[in-house]
C-alpha positions in Angstrom: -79.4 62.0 110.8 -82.2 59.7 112.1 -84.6 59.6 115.1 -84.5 56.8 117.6 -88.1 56.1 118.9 -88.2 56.0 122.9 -87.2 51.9 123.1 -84.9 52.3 120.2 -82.7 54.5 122.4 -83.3 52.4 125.5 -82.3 48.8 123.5 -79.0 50.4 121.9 -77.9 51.7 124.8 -78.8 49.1 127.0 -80.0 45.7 124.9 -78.8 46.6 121.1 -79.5 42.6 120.3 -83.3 43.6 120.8 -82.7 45.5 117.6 -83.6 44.8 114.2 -80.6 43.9 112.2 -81.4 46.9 109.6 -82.2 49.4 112.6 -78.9 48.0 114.1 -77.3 48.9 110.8 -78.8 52.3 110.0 -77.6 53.4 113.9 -74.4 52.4 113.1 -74.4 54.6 109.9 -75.6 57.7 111.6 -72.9 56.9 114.4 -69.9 57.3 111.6 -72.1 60.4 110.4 -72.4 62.1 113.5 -76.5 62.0 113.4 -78.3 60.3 116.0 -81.1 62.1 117.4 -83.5 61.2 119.8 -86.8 63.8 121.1 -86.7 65.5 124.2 -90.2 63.8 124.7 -88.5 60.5 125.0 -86.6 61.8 128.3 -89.9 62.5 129.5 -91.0 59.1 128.4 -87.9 57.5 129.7 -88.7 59.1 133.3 -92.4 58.3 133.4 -91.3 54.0 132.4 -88.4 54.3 135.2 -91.0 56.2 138.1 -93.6 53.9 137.3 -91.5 50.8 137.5 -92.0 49.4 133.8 -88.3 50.3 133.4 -85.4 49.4 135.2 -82.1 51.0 134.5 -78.6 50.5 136.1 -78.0 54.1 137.6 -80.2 57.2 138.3 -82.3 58.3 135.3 -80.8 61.8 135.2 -77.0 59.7 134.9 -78.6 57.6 132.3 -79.6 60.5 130.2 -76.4 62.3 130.9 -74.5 59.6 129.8 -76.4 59.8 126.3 -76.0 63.8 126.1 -72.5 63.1 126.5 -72.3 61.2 123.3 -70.8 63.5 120.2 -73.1 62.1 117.9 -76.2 61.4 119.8 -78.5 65.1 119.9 -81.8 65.9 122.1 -84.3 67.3 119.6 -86.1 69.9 121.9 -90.1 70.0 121.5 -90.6 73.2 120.3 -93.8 75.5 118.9 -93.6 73.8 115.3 -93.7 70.3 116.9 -96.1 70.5 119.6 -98.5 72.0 116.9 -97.6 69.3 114.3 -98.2 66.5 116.7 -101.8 67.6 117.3 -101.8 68.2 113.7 -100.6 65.1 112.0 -102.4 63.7 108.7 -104.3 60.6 108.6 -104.3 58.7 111.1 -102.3 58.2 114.2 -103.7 57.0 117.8 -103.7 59.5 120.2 -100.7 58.4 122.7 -99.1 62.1 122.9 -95.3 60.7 123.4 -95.6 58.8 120.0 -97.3 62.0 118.3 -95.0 64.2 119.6 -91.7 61.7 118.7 -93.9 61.7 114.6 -93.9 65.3 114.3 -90.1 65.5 115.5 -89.3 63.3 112.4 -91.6 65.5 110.6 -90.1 68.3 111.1 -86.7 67.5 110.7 -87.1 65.2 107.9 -86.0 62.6 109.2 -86.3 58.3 109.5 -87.5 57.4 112.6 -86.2 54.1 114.2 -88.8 52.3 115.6 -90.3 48.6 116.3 -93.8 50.2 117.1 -95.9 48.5 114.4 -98.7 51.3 114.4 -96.1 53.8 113.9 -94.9 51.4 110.7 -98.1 51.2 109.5 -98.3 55.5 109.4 -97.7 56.8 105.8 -96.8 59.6 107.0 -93.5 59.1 108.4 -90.4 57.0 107.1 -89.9 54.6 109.5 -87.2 52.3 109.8 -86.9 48.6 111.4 
C-alpha cells in the first residue's frame, strides 16, 4: 500500500500527466495490489482548496470524494488518536502546516511511502517519500 499526498490524489484523478513518471508507476502498482490510500485529512484539505477557490473541480466536492471512496482499491485512512498525537510529535524537523503533519504521521503509522511532489516533505528523513 502507499499514501497519496493531497495533490497526488487530485493530479491522478484529475491531471495524472502532472505526475512524476516513478509516482505514476508506483500508483499503478498499488492499483494491481489493491493499496491506494489516501488520509482523511486530505478530504478536509481537498474541501478547504475547492471553498477557497484555489481548486476547481468538475462536480460538487462531496461527488468528487465519493467517486474516489467508490474505488476498490483506493482507502480513506481515518485520523485517529495515534496520528493526531504523532503529527504533533514527529522527529526532526517538519514545518508546522498541520495537513502535511497530519498526512507524515499517517504514513508513519502505517508504514507506509507517501507519494508526494512537496519538496520539504522529500527533504524529511523521516518518512519514505516517493516522486
Amino acid at each position: 500500500m502507499i499514501l497519496l499526498d493531497t495533490h497526488a490524489w487530485v493530479w491522478w484523478v484529475g491531471r495524472p500527466k502532472l505526475l512524476s513518471p516513478a509516482a505514476r508507476r508506483r500508483i499503478d502498482e498499488a492499483v494491481e495490489e489493491g493499496g491506494v490510500g489516501v488520509s482523511a485529512m486530505s478530504c478536509w484539505e481537498v474541501s478547504l482548496l475547492v471553498r477557497r477557490g484555489r481548486l476547481e473541480l468538475a462536480m460538487d466536492v462531496e461527488d468528487w470524494i465519493a467517486r474516489s471512496e467508490a474505488l476498490s482499491f483506493l482507502d480513506f485512512l481515518p485520523v485517529d488518536h495515534h496520528i493526531a498525537v504523532r503529527s504533533n510529535n514527529l522527529p526532526g524537523k517538519l514545518h508546522d502546516d498541520p495537513a502535511d503533519r497530519i498526512i507524515v504521521a499517517t504514513a508513519q503509522v502505517h508504514g507506509l511511502p507517501l507519494i508526494t511532489k512537496d519538496r520539504r516533505l522529500r527533504r524529511y528523513a523521516h518518512v519514505e517519500t516517493v516522486w
